[in-house]
ZAMARGU-4260 file (C-alpha; in steps of 0.2 Angstrom, whole numbers, plus 5000, padded with zeros to 4 digits):
<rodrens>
0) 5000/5000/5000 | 5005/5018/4997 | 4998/5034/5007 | 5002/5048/4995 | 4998/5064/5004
5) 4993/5080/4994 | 4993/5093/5005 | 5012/5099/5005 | 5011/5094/4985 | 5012/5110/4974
10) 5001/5115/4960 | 5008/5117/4941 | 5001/5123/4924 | 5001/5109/4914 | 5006/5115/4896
15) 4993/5119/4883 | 4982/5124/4896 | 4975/5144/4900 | 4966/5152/4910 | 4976/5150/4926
20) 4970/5131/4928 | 4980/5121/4938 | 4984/5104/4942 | 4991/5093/4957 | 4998/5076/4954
25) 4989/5064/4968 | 4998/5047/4957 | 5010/5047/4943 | 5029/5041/4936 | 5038/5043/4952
30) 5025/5033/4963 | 5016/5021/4948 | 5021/5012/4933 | 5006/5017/4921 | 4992/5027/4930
35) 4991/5045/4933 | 4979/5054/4945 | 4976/5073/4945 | 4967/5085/4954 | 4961/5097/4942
40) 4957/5116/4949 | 4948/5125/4935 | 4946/5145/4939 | 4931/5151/4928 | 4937/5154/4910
45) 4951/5142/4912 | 4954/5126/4901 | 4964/5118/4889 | 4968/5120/4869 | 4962/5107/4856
50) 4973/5091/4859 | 4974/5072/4859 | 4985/5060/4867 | 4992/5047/4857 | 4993/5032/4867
55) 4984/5037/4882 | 4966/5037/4889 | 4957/5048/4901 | 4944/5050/4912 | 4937/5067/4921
60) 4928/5064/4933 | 4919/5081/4942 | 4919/5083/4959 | 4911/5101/4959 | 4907/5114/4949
65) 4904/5113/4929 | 4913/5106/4914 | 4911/5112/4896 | 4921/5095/4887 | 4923/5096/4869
70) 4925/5085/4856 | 4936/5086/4838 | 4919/5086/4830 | 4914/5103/4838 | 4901/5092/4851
75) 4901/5101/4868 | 4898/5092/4883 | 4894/5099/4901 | 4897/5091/4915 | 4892/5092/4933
80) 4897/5085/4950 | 4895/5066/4948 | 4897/5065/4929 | 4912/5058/4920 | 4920/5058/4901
85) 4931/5044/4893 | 4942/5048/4880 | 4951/5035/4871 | 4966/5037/4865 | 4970/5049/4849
90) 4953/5057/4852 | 4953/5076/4850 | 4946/5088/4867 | 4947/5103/4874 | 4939/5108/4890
95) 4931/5123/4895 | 4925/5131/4912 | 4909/5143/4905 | 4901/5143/4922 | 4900/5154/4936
100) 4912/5146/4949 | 4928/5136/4950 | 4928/5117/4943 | 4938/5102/4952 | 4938/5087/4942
105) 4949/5072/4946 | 4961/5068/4928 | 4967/5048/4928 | 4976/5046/4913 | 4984/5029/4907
110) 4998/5026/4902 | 5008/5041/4909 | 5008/5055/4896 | 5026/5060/4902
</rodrens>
């Protein structure tokens, strides 16, 4: 078993992101061999360009506040506490914050994206 603690972790700008989002790493390279866990804290207006990830899939799952997740198709999404989007591997998103408070959403990616 390991206890990870997050409290004394500090938060970082993942690249191609905006809007001062900012993420903490709860599980990843140092500390597992293919899964990473983030905390995702999304200040209104905050998100991420266009992207994909090549060999990795994702999951967001929202803890509170609002999502706007869209697809390479243009297809928005918006989720709320409770809801969750999977995105396979090499499938296009961008996410959004459009709504009138903060957004925390838990990121678990596999493999490791770095």
């Amino acid at each position: 078993m390991k206890v990870i603690d997050t409290n004394n972790k500090k938060a970082f700008k993942p690249d191609n992101h905006f809007g001062n989002l900012t993420v903490v790493d709860v599980l990843g390279p140092e500390n597992s061999d293919h899964l990473t866990i983030q905390v995702s804290f999304g200040p209104v207006g905050s998100g991420s360009d266009m992207h994909s990830h090549e060999k990795s899939e994702q999951l967001f799952f929202i803890l509170s506040g609002r999502l706007t997740m869209i697809g390479g198709d243009g297809e928005k999404e918006i989720l709320s506490s409770g809801m969750a989007a999977y995105l396979s591997p090499k499938e296009s998103h961008a996410t959004l914050n459009e709504g009138e408070e903060g957004v925390v959403a838990l990121v678990i990616t596999s493999p490791h994206l770095r």
